[in-house]
Every structure is written in C-alpha cells, then in structure tokens.
N, C-alpha and C positions, 0 to 999 in steps of 0.2 A: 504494500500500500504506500503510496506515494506521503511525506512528512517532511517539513524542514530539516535539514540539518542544522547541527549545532553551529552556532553564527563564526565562530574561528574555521568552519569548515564549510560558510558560502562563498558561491564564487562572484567576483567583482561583481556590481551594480552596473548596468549598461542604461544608458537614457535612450529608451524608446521613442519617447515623444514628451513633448512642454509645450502648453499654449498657457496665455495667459487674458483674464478676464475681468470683469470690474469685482470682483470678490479676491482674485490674487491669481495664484499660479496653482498649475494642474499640471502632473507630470506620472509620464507609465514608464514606469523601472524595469528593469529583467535583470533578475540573479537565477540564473539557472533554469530550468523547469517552469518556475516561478514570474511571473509579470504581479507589481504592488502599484497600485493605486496612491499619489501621493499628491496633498493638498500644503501649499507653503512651502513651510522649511521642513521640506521631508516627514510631514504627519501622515502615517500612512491610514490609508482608509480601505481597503481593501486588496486582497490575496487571492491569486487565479493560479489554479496549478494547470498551465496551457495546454498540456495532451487533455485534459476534462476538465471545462470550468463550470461543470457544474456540480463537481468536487467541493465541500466544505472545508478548510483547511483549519479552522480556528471553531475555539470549542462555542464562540457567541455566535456566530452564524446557525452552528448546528442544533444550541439552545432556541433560534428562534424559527429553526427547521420543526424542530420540537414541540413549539408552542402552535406550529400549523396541524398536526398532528391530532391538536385536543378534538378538532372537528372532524366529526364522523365521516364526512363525504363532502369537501369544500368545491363547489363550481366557482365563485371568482373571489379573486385577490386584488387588495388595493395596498401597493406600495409606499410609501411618503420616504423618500431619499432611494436612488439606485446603487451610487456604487458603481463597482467593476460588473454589477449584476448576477454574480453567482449565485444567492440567495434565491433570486429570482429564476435562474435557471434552474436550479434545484425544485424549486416548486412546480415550475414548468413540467419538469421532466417525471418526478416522482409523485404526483396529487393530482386528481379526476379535473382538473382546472379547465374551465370552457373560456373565461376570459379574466385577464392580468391588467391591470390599470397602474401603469408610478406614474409620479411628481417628480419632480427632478429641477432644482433650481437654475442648476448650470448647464447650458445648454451643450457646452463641449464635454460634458462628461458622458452619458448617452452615445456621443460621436466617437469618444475614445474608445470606449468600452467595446463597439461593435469592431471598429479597425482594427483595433491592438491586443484587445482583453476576452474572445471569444463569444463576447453575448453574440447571440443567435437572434434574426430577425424572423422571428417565429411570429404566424397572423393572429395569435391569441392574444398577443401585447401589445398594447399601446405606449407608447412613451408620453408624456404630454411635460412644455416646459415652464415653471412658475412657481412661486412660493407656496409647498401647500397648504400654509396655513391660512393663504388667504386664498385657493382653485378647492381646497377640502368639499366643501359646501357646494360646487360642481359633480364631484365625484357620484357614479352608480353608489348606490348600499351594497355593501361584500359581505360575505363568510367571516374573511382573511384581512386586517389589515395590520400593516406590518409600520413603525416609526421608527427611525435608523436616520435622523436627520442632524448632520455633525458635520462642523468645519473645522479649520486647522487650529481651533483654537477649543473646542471641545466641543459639547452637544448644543445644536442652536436652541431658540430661544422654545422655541415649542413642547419642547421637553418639561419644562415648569411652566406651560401656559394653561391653568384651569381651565379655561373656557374652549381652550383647542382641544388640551387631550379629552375633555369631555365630548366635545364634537366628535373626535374620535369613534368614541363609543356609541356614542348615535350611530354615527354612520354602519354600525353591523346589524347585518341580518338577523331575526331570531336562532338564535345558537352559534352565532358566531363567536370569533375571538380577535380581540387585539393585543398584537406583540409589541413590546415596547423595549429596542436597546437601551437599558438605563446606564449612568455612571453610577459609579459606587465610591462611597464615603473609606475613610480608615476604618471605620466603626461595621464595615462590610452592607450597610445599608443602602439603597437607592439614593439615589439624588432627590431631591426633595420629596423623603418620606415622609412625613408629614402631611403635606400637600394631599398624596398619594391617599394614602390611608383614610382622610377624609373626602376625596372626590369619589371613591371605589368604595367607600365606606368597608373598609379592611376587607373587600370581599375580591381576593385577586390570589396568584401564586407568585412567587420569586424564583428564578434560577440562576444562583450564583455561578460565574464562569473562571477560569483560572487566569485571565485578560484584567479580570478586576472587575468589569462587568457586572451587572444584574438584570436578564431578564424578565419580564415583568407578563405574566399571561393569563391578561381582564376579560372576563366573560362579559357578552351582551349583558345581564341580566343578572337580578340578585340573586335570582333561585336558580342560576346555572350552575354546577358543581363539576370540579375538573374529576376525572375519572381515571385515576391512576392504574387501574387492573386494563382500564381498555388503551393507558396508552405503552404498558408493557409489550399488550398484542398484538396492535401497528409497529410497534418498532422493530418488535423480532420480524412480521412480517415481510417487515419493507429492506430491515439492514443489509438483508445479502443484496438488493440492490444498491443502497447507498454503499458498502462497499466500508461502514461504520458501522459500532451500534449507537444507541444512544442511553443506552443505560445505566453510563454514570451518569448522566445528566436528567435521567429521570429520578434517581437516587437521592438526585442534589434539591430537588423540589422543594419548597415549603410552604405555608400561608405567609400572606401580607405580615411584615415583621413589623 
C-alpha cells in the first residue's frame, strides 16, 4: 500500500506549477509519487498519491470518508472547499452518489487540480466558483455535506460562523450528515467548542485525527443517532476496496466533548 516515507527519506520537492491570485499564491509540488497542494509559504492543503488520487493518504481525509459512511445510501454531496479533490474523488468512486456539488473560492485551484493533481472530470460534479458562505443558500439540499474550508493561515472564517454552520445543517436532507474538518485546541478539543456544543446542542460525534484535527459528524436532526455497529459493517464492507480500513478511526469516535 502506497504511504509517505519518512521525511529524511523524501525525495527533492519539484514545483509543478505556481499561479498567483488576489488571496496569494497557489503552488503543486511533487516529491515522488506524491503531488501536495500548497497555499502561501508552503501550507500544504492537500496530498494526491498520483498512480490513485483517489487514495486517502492522511488519517483527516479518511475521518471525513468516515463520516460519509454514517449514511445508509447517500445520492448527493455538497462540498464547501475542494482541494486537490481527492476527498471528493473518493466519494465519487466508492458511494451510490448520483450528483456532487463544491464551492471552491479560488478559481485556479479546481484548474490545478484537474491538470496537475488527477481530479477526474466526471459528469456527476459540478464545480461552481465563490464564497460558500455566501453561494451556500444556492446550493441543492444533500445527504453529504462536507466543510474543509482553510487558507494559509488556518480554517476560514466559517468554521466559527453560527449562522453559516447552522445553515449548514439546514441544508441536509432528512438523515443526512455534515462533516466538518475542525482544528483542535492543546486541550484536544475542536475549535470553538463551545460554540459547537451549543448550536448542535451536544448532539454531534468527534473524530480525533493524528494531524491534530477533529472531525466533527452533525446529524440533520436531534433524534438522528450515529450507529456505530452499522458503521463497522460499511467499513469492513467497503475496505478491500478503499485498499484501508477504517477502524481505528471508528475506535477513535466519541460524543460532542
């Protein structure tokens, strides 16, 4: 199975490609196998291992593979930040998905991604380019919505925006789920736990990652209950295709802390 080596044992960084936009600089790297996704001064945002990109290489990606999972039989997804779009290829590839909708601020990332980083112009996907916090409220209702919206300087602003992440959660179908990459405090907590806890009114799971990470997986509904026996049964199901399992990361589960 394809894995990083250890960083004294990658080889040279090659620049792929660099544009630059009114947000700053965009740049696709190659060490090896490997094309990284890199915002600024080298923040990297996402990992394509290029023979399969829609390989998960980092345990956050496959935490929030995970949290598509909770749903029994998802037809569509709404993205809010792409990435190198492996995520999204990933869901593409492995979930009954009839149609896929991101956000995507930057319009040269989308362009990068398909040149350089393998996303696939599959007719299920749409791209569409603009803030989602403020195109959200255009968006179809999904199953699936996934928030993964981070600049080079950390998670934007929507991450602690009451009224968006709650829009959010509007926006799911009955029994859907929203994934939310959170940052995580020293204290191992989400990023504005508090917040959290009271807009979700503690009714959500955590999955801490080994990134530092927390993802966060909010049901539609208060009476929605995640179902930890049915998500052992997808995972064994699905691993020999994903090619992982994901069962420490079901392990790592918890209620809202």
């Amino acid at each position: 199975m394809p894995g990083l080596p250890p960083v004294d044992q990658m080889p040279e960084p090659v620049l792929i490609a660099e544009v630059h936009d009114a947000h700053g600089v965009i740049q696709v790297v190659e060490m090896g196998a490997y094309r990284f996704l890199e915002f600024g001064e080298a923040i990297e945002q996402s990992c394509v291992y290029m023979p399969d990109p829609s390989w998960l290489e980092y345990d956050y990606t496959r935490a929030m593979l995970l949290g598509a999972l909770c749903h029994e039989h998802p037809e569509t997804a709404l993205f809010l930040g792409l990435g190198a779009g492996n995520l999204t290829q990933a869901c593409l590839k492995f979930l009954p998905l009839d149609d896929v909708e991101v956000i995507e601020l930057r319009a040269d990332v989308p362009r990068l991604a398909m040149e350089h980083m393998g996303l696939a112009d599959d007719p299920r996907l749409t791209i569409r380019i603009g803030d989602a916090l403020e195109l959200l409220e255009s968006a179809e209702k999904t199953d699936l919505l996934f928030v993964d919206l981070y600049t080079d300087h950390g998670p934007a602003m929507g991450h602690l925006a009451w009224r968006f992440l709650e829009n959010c959660q509007k926006q799911l179908n009955p029994g859907g789920w929203l994934i939310i990459n959170q940052w995580a405090g020293n204290d191992g907590k989400p990023l504005g736990a508090p917040l959290l806890r009271g807009l979700f009114h503690r009714h959500y799971w955590e999955c801490p990652v080994k990134e530092g990470n927390v993802v966060l997986l909010v049901p539609a509904d208060i009476d929605q209950e995640l179902d930890l026996d049915e998500l052992h049964r997808r995972n064994a199901a699905l691993a020999p295709q994903f090619g992982y399992s994901l069962e420490s990361l079901i392990k790592a589960v918890r209620p809202a802390s």
